[in-house]
C-alpha positions as CSV (number, residue, x, y, z in Angstrom):
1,X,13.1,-26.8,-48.8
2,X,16.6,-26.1,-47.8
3,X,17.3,-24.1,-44.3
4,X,20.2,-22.7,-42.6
5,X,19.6,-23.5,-39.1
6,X,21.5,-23.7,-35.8
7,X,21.5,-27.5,-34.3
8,X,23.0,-28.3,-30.3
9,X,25.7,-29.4,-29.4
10,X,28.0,-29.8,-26.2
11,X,26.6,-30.6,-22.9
12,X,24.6,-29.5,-20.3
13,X,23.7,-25.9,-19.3
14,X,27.0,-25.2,-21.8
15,X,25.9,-25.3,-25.4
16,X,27.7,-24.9,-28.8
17,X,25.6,-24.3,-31.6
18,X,26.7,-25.4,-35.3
19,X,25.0,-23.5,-38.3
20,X,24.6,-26.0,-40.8
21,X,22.5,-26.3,-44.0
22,X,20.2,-28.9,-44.2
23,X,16.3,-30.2,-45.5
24,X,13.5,-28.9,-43.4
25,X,11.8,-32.4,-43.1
26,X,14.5,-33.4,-40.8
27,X,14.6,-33.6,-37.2
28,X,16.9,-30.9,-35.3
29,X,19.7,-33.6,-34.7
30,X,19.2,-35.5,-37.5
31,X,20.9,-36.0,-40.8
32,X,22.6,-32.7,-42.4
33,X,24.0,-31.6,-45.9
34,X,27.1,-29.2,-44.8
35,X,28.2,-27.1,-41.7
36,X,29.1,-23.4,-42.4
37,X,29.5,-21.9,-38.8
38,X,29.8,-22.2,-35.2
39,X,28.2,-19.8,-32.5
40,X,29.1,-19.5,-29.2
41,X,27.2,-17.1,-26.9
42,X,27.7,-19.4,-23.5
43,X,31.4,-19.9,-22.4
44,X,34.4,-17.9,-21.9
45,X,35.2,-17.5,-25.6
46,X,32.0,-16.1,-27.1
47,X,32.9,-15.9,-30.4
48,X,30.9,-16.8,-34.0
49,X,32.8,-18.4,-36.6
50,X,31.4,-18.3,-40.4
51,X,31.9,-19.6,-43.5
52,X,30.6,-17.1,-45.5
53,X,31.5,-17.9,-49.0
54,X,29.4,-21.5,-47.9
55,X,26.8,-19.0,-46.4
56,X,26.7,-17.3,-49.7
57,X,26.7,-19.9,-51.8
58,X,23.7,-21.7,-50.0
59,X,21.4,-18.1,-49.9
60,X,22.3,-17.8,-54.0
61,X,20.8,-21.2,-54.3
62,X,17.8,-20.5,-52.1
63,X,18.1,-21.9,-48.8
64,X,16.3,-20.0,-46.3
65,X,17.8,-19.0,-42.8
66,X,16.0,-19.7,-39.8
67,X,15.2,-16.5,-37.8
68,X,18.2,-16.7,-35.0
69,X,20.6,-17.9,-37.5
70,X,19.1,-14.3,-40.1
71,X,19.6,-11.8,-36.4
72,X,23.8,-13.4,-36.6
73,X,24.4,-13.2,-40.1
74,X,22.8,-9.6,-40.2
75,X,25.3,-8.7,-36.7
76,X,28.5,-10.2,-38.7
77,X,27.6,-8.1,-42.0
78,X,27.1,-10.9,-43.8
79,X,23.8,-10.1,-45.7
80,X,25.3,-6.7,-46.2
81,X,28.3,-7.8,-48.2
82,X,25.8,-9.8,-49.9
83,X,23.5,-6.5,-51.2
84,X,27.1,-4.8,-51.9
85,X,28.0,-7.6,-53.8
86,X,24.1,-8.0,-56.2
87,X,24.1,-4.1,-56.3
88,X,27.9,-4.9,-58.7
89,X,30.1,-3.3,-56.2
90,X,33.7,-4.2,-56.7
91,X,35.8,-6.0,-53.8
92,X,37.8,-3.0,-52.1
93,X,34.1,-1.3,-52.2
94,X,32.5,-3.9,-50.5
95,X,35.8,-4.0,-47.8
96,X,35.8,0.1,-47.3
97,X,31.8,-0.2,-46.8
98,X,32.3,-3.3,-44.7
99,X,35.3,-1.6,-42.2
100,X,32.9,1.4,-42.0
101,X,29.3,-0.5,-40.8
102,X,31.6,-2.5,-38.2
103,X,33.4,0.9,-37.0
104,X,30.0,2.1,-36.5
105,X,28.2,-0.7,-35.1
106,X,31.1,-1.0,-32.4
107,X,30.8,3.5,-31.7
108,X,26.7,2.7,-31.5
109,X,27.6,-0.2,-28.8
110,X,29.7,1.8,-26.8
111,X,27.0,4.8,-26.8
112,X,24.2,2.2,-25.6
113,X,26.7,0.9,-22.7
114,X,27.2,4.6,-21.1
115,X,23.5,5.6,-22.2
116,X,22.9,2.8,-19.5
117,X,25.7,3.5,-17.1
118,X,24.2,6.9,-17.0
119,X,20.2,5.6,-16.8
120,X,21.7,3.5,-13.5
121,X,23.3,6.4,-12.2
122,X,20.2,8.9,-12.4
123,X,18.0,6.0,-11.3
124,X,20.4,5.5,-7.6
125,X,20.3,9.3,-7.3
126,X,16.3,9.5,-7.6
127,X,16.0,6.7,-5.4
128,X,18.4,8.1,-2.5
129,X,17.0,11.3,-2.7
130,X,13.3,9.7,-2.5
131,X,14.6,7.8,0.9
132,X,15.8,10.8,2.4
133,X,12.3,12.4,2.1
134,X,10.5,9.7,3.4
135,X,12.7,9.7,6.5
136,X,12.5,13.5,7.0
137,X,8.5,12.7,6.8
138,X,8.7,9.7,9.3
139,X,10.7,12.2,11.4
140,X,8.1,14.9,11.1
141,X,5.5,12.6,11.9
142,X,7.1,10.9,15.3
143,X,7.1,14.8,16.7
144,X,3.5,15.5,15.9
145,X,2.6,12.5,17.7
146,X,4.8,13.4,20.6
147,X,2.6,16.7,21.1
148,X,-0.6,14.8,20.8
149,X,0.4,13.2,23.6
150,X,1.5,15.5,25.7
151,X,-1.4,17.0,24.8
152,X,-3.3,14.1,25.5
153,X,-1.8,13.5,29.5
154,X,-2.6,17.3,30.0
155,X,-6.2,17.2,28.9
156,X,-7.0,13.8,31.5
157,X,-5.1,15.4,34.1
158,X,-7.7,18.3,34.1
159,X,-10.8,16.3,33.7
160,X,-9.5,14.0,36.6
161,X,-9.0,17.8,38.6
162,X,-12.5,18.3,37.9
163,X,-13.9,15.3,39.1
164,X,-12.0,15.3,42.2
165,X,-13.8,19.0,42.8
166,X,-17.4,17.7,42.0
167,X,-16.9,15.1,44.6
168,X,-15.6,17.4,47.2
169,X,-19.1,19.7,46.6
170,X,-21.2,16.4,46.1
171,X,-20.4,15.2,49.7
172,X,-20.3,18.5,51.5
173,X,-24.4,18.9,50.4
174,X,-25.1,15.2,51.7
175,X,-23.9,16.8,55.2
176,X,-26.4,19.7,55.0
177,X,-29.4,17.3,53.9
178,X,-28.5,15.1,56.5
179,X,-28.7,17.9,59.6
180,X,-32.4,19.1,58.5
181,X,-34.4,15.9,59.4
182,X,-33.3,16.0,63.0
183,X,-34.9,19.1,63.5
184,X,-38.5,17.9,62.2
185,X,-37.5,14.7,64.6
186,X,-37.6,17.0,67.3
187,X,-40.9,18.7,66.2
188,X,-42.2,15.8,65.9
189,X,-41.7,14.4,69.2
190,X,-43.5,17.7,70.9
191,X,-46.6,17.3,69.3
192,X,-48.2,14.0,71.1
193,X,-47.2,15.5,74.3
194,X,-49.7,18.7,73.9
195,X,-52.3,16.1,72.2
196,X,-52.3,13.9,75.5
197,X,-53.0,16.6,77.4
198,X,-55.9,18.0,76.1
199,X,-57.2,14.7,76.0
200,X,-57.1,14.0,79.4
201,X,-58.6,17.7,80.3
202,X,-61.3,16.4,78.3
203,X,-62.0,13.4,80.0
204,X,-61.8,15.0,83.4
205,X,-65.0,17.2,82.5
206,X,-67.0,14.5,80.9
207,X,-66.8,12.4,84.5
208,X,-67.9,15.3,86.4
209,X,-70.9,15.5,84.4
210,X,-72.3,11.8,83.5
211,X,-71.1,9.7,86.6
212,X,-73.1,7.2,85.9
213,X,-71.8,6.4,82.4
214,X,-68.5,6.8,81.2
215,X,-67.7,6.8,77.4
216,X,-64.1,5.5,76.5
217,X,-62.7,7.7,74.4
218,X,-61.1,5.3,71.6
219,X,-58.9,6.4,68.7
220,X,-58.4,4.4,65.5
221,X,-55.4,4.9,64.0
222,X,-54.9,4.1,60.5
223,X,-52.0,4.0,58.4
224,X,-51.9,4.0,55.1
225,X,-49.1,2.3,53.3
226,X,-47.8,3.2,50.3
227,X,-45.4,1.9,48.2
228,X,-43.2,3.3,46.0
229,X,-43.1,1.7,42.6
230,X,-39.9,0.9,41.5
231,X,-38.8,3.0,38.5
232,X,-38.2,1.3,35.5
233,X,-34.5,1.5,34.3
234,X,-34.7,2.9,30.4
235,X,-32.3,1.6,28.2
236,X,-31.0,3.5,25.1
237,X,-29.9,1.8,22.3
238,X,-26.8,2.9,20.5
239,X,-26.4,2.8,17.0
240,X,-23.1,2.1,16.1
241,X,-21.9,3.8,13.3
242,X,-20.5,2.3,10.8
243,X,-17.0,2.9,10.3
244,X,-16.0,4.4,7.1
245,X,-13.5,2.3,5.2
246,X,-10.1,4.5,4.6
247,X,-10.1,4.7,1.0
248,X,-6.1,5.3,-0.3
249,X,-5.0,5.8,-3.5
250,X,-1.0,5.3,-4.6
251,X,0.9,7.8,-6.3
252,X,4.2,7.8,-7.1
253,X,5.7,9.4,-4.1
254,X,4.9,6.2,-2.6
255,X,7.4,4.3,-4.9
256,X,10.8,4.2,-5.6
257,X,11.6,5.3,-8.7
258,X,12.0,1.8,-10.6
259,X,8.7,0.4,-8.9
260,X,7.0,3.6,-10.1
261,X,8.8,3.2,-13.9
262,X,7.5,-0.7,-13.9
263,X,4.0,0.3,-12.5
264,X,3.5,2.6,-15.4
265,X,4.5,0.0,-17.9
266,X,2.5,-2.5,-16.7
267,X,-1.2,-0.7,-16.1
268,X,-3.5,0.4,-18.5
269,X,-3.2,4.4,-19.2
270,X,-6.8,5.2,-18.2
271,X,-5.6,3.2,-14.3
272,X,-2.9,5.9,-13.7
273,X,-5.3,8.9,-14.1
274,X,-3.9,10.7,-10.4
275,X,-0.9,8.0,-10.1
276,X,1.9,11.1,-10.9
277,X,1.4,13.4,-8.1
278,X,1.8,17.5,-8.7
279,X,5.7,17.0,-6.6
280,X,6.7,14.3,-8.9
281,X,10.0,15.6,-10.0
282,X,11.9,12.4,-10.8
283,X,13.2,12.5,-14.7
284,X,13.2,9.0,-15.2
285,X,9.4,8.5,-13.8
286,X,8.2,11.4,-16.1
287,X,9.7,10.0,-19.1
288,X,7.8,6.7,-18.6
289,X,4.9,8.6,-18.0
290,X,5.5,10.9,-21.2
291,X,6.1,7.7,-23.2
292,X,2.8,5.7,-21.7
293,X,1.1,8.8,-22.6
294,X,2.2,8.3,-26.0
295,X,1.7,5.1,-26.5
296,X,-2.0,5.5,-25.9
């Protein structure tokens, strides 16, 4: 079979590519029946160069173009001209329908160039806009945390006022326990002195009335020890709880506008159930959210 195919030439990382016609069987550099173009899309020049009437010639006999080399012939008008021409259109016909495709293929370029400019230019403004309210937020949250502290300092400066209070009242009743055991010292001490009198009164009126035998009086004293047993320290055992893991989930307030455009495109549709948030107002985010949405 016959193809119309593009083979490389010039050198390295600047190629030329020929169009030429030639068996299928044969290798990409290999032997060919006829060139009928050049294409360009690398240098400075860019520019295709055709042969059509070759080009033509070769589809009327039923050689088959190769897919790239199909995409330029149907860019240069080429397979146009050739419907005008089997549909029996006469030659300024085919030029007048020929002048009128390229003058709107060249308006429907220039719309897709500013359709762009302006997608850029929405896309910048989302995505300053978007950094301005996360800085007004960063802002907002650096004063909150200035008053917890404050708060903070405040709080231990009254608990340490407190604890400085409870020691003053803890020491002054150690003073008052400590003046009441002097006084049962003192009782103390008055007591054997009344018990060793009476005891020798005693002893006086037993020798006046057995002379001849005399009883010592002898006292056992016995003391009885006891010992305190020590108290056993109880321990408590604290569970520690577990800490719950902070569970976040990303929305789109959390993204600039393009990483929230190429999220959308890349995630299933039933993954970015709660991804837009309610404040969302980006138009270029909704759009790819309305077009995900449709695509499902």
């Amino acid at each position: 079979m016959i193809r119309i195919r593009l083979q490389k030439k010039g050198r390295k990382k600047r190629p030329i590519f020929h169009i030429v016609v030639a068996d299928s069987k044969v290798a990409r550099d290999g032997r060919i029946i006829e060139q009928v173009g050049r294409y360009d899309n690398v240098t400075e020049k860019k520019e295709v160069v055709l042969n059509e009437d070759r080009i033509l010639y070769w589809l009327d006999t039923g050689a088959q173009p190769s897919d790239t080399v199909r995409k330029i012939l149907r860019n240069e008008g080429v397979l146009y001209k050739r419907h005008l021409m089997m549909w029996g259109k006469s030659e300024e016909e085919i030029e007048t329908a020929l002048a009128e495709w390229k003058s709107y293929r060249d308006s429907k370029g220039d719309d897709s160039d500013s359709r762009k400019d302006k997608h850029k230019d929405v896309l910048a403004a989302e995505e300053k806009e978007f950094k301005d309210q996360v800085q007004k937020k960063a802002a907002k949250a650096a004063v909150e945390l200035e008053t917890e502290s404050s708060d903070e300092e405040t709080a231990t400066e009254e608990t340490e006022a407190t604890a400085e209070t409870e020691v003053a009242e803890e020491a002054a009743t150690e003073e008052t326990t400590d003046e009441a055991p002097a006084e049962e010292e003192v009782v103390e001490e008055t007591a054997p002195e009344a018990e060793v009198e009476a005891k020798e009164a005693a002893e006086e009126v037993e020798e006046n009335i057995a002379e001849a035998t005399e009883e010592p009086a002898t006292e056992e004293a016995t003391v009885e020890e006891t010992e305190d047993a020590p108290a056993e320290e109880e321990k408590e055992e604290v569970a520690e709880e577990p800490k719950a893991e902070a569970s976040s989930t990303q929305t789109s307030d959390d993204m600039t506008a393009k990483e929230a455009i190429d999220h959308i495109r890349d995630t299933d549709l039933d993954a970015l159930k709660g991804f837009i948030s309610d404040d969302e107002s980006r138009k270029t985010v909704i759009a790819a959210w309305e077009s995900k949405q449709s695509e499902g």
